[in-house]
N, C-alpha and C positions, 0 to 999 in steps of 0.2 A: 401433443406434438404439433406443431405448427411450420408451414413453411419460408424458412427466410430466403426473400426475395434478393437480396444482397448477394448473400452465400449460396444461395444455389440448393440448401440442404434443409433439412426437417431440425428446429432445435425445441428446446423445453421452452412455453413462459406459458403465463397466466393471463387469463383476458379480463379487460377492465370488469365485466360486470360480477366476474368471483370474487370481489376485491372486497372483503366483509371491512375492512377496517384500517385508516391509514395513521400510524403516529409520526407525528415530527418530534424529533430528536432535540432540537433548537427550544423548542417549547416545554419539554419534560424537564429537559436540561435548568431550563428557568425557574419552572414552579420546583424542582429540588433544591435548587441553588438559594429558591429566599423561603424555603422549608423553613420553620421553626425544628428544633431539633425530633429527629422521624424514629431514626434504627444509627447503629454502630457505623455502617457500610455509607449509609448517605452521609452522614456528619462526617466519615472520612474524607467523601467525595469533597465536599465543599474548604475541607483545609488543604486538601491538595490543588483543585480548582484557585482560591484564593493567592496560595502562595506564588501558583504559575501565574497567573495575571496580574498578579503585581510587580513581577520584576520582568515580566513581559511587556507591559503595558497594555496590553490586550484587556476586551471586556469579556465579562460572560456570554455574550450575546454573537460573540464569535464562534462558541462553542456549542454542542450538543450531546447529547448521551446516546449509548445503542447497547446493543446484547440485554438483558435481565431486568436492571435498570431502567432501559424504556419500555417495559413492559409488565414492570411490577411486580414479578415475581422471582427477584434477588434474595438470595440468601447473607442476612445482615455477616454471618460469619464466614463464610465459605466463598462470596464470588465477587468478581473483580469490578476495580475502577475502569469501565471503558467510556472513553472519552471521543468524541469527531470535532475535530478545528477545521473548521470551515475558510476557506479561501488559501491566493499562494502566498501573499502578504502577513498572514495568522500565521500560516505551516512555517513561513522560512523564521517566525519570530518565536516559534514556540519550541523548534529545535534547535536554536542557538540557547534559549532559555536552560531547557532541558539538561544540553550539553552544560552548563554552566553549574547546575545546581548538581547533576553529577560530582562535576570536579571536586565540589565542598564538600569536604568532609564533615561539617556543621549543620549539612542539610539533613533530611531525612528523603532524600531521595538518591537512588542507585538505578545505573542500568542494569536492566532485567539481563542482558547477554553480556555480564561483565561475570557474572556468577559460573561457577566450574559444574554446576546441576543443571544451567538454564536449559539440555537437551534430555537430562536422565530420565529412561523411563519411557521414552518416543522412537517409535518405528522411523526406520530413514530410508526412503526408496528410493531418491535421487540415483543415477546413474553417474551421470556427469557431472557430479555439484556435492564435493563431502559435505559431511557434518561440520566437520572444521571453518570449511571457507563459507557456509551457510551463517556458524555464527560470527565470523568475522566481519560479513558484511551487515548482520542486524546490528551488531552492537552501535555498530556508525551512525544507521540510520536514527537513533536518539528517540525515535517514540516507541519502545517498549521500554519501561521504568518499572523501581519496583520503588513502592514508598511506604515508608516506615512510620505507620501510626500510632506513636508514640502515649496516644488516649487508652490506644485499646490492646496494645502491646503485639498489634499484628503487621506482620510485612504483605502487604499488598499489590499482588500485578496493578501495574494504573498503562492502558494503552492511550497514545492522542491519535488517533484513525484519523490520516489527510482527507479532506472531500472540499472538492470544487465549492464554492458560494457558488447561488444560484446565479447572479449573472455572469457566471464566468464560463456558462454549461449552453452548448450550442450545438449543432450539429455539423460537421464539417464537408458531407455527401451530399452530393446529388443524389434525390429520390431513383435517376438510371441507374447509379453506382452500381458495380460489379464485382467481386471479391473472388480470383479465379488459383487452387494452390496450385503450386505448380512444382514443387519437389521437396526434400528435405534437405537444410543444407546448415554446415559450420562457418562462421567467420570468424577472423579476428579483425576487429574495427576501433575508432576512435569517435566517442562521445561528441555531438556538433551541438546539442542541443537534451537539456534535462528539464526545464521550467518544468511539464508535466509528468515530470517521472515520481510524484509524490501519490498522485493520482491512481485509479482503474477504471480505464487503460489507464497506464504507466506509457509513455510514447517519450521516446530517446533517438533526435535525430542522429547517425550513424555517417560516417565516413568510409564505408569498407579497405582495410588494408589488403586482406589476404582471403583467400577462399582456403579452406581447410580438409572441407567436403562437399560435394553437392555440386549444383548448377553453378558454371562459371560466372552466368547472369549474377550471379549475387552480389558482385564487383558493385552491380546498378543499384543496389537495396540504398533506400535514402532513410527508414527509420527503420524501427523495434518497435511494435504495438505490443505491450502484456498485458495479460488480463489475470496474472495470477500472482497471488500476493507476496509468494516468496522474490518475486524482482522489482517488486513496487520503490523507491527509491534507492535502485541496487547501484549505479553509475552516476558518476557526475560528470560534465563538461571539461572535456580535453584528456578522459582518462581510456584506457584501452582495455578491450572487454573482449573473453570472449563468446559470443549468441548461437547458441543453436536451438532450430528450427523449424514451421511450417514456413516454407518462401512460397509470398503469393503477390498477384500480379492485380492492383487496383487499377479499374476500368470505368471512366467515367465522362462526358462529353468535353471534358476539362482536357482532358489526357489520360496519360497514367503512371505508373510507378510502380516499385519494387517495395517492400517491405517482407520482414519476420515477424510473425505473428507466433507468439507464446500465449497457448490457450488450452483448453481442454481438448483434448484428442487422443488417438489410441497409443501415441506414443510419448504420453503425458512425460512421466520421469526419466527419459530423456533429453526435453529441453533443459538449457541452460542459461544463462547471463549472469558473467562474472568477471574480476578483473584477474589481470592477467598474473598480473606479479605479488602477487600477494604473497605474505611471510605465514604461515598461520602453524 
């Protein structure tokens, strides 16, 4: 436990020097992808891989691997394609993709939240946020797939994990910065801004309409910061949501500002972000 100077508060990390071993994903990704054929699971990977970049136009070099797979110890029968597209340029090409090869019924690709099982079997603690409207909003989001490897007669989860290219990864604080919470509160608002809502943080400029609960200040709130994957490209631009949350007050020689911060804290499944009108 360490103390974050920002927050004010004691959080978990790791210090560089316990750091036995760093993989890049980018790099795994490569030496698999010009693999002569390995196991069942990798020669999946690479027909699914190939077929998304080609009608993407993307390279492999945009992509990289994580969970099992970058670490070698995947199970050929039993675990999944997970995939990370790197940059917003890849992400926005790889989910229209996606979407597309959905639609075909000649693909062997399926959305994974298109299937009436895709929650069977899983705990739901959400408060504020059904099952329902949970998977309504993933199905949208177009990177969980399932893909039908028609080699080896297995239906296979394939994820494309969004992640920043590295120059696109900066720090936006002043080293002063100050992150102060200052109540718990509901909105209903309108989406100003999503570029980085693919991302973690997920940050969704906000319009506040309405206070619902909480601090009237929230009216002020100019974004959404999440840091948790169930709201990782939950809204798009011009749509109405509605956030609940930690409201905290960023303090920095610049200025400062309001945001809702969706994060780990003790009153985890009660946050929410979601749209409003949904049919589900």
């Amino acid at each position: 436990m360490v103390l974050h100077e920002m927050l004010g508060i004691g959080v978990v990390g790791v210090y560089q020097t316990d750091v036995a071993d760093v993989r890049r994903p980018e790099i795994v990704l490569q030496t698999l992808a010009d693999a002569p054929p390995k196991d069942e699971l990798v020669n999946a990977m690479q027909r699914d891989l190939k077929t998304v970049c080609n009608q993407s136009g993307l390279a492999t070099s945009d992509f990289g691997v994580f969970g099992s797979m970058l670490h070698g110890f995947h199970n050929p029968k039993l675990s999944d394609i997970d995939l990370i597209v790197y940059g917003i340029n890849a992400n926005t090409h790889v989910r229209a993709t996606l979407e597309e090869l959905y639609a075909d019924k000649q693909s062997n690709f399926r959305n994974e939240f298109d299937s009436p099982v895709a929650m069977e079997g899983k705990r739901w603690r959400f408060r504020n946020f059904t099952v329902q409207e949970f998977v309504w909003h993933q199905r949208r989001k177009q990177i969980y797939g399932l893909f039908n490897d028609t080699e080896t007669g297995r239906v296979i989860k394939a994820e494309f994990e969004p992640v920043k290219a590295w120059t696109e990864i900066e720090s936006e604080y002043d080293p002063s910065t100050r992150i102060v919470r200052k109540d718990w509160v509901k909105l209903r608002a309108r989406i100003t801004e999503d570029a980085e809502a693919p991302f973690i943080p997920s940050v969704y400029g906000i319009e506040p309409l309405e206070v619902l609960s909480g601090s009237r200040a929230g009216l002020e709130a100019v974004r959404v910061i999440s840091y948790m994957e169930e709201f990782r490209v939950q809204a798009w631009k011009d749509e109405i949501v509605i956030v609940e949350g930690n409201f905290e007050e960023v303090v920095s020689p610049k200025g400062s500002y309001y945001q809702v911060a969706l994060t780990y804290c003790p009153r985890y499944y009660e946050q929410t972000l979601k749209m409003t009108d949904l049919r589900v």
